[in-house]
Kinemage of the C-alpha trace (Angstrom):
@kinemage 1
@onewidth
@group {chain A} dominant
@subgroup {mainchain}
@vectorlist {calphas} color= white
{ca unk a 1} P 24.992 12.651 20.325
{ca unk a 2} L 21.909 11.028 22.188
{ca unk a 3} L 18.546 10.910 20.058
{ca unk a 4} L 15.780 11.004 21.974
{ca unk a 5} L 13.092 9.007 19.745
{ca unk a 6} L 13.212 7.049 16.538
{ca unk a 7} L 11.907 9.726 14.291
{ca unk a 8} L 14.718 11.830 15.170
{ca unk a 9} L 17.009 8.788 14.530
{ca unk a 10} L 15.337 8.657 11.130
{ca unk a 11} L 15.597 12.100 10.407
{ca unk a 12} L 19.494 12.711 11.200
{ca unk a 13} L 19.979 9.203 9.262
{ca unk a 14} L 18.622 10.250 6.465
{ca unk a 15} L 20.879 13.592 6.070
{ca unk a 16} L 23.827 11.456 5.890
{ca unk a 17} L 25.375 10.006 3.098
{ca unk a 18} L 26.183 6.773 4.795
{ca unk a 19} L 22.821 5.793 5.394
{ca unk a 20} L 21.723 5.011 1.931
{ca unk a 21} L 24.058 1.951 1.849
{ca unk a 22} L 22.411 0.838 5.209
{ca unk a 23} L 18.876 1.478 4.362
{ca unk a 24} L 19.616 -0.090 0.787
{ca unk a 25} L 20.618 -3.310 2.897
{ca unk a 26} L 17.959 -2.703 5.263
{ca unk a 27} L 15.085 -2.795 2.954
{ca unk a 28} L 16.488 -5.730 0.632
{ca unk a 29} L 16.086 -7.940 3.949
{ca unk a 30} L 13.106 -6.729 4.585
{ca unk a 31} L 11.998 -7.576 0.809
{ca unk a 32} L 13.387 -10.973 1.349
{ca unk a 33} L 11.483 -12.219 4.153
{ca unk a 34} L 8.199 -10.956 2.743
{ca unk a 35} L 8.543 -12.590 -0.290
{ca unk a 36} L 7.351 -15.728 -0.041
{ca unk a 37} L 4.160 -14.154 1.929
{ca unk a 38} L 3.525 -11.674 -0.691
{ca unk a 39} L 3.774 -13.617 -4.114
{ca unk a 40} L 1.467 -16.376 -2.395
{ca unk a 41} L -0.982 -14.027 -2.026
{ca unk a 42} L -4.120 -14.837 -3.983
{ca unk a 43} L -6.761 -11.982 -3.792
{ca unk a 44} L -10.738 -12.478 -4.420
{ca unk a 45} L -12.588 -11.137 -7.170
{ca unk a 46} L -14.590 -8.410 -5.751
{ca unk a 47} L -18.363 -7.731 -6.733
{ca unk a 48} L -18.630 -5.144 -9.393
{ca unk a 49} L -21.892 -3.609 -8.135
{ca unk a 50} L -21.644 -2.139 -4.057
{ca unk a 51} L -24.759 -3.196 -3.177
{ca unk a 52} L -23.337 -7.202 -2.966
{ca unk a 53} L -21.890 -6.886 -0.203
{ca unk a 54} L -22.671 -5.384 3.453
{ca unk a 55} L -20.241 -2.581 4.483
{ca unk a 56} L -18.698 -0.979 7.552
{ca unk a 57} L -17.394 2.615 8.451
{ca unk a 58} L -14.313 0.975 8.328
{ca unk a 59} L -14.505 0.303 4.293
{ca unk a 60} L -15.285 3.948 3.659
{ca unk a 61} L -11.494 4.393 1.509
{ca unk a 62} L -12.233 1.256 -0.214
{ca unk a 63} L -15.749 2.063 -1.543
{ca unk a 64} L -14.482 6.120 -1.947
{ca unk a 65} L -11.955 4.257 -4.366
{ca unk a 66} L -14.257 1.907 -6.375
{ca unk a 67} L -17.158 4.573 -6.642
{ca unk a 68} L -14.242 6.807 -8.157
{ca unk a 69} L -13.597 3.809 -10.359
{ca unk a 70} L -17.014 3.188 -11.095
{ca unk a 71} L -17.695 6.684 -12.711
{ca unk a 72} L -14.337 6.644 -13.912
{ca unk a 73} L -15.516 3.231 -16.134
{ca unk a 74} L -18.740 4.763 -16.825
{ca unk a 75} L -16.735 7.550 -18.545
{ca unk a 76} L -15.243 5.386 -20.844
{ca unk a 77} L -11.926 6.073 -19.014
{ca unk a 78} L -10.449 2.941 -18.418
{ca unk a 79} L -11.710 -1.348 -19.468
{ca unk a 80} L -14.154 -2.842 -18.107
{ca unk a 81} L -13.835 -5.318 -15.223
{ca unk a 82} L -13.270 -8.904 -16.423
């Protein structure tokens, strides 16, 4: 059988019952070599109030997110930021 493109690849894959042995395998390598990257990660503290910091169109998901978090806090909905 010749697959034209990867998503059909994918897609017949994942129908068959061999492939979850594969992908399992897969995706533990995967893990793996990102591990070291990820858990060295250090992230910085953002500012609680929006108006800290200058934004792009590009950050429109990020500030969607924290204004939902914002009224979500001021609901008494989850803690406070430390």
């Amino acid at each position: 059988m010749l697959l034209k493109d990867s998503y059909t690849l994918d897609a017949f894959a994942l129908t068959q019952p061999w492939a979850d042995a594969i992908f399992k395998k897969y995706s533990l390598k995967i893990n793996q070599e990102d591990k070291l990257v990820v858990e060295s990660q250090r992230p910085k503290i953002i500012p609680y109030n929006l108006t800290d910091e200058i934004h792009t169109s590009s950050d429109a998901l990020s500030l969607a997110y924290r204004k939902l978090r914002k009224k979500c806090l001021d609901m008494g909905w989850a803690t406070a930021p430390c």
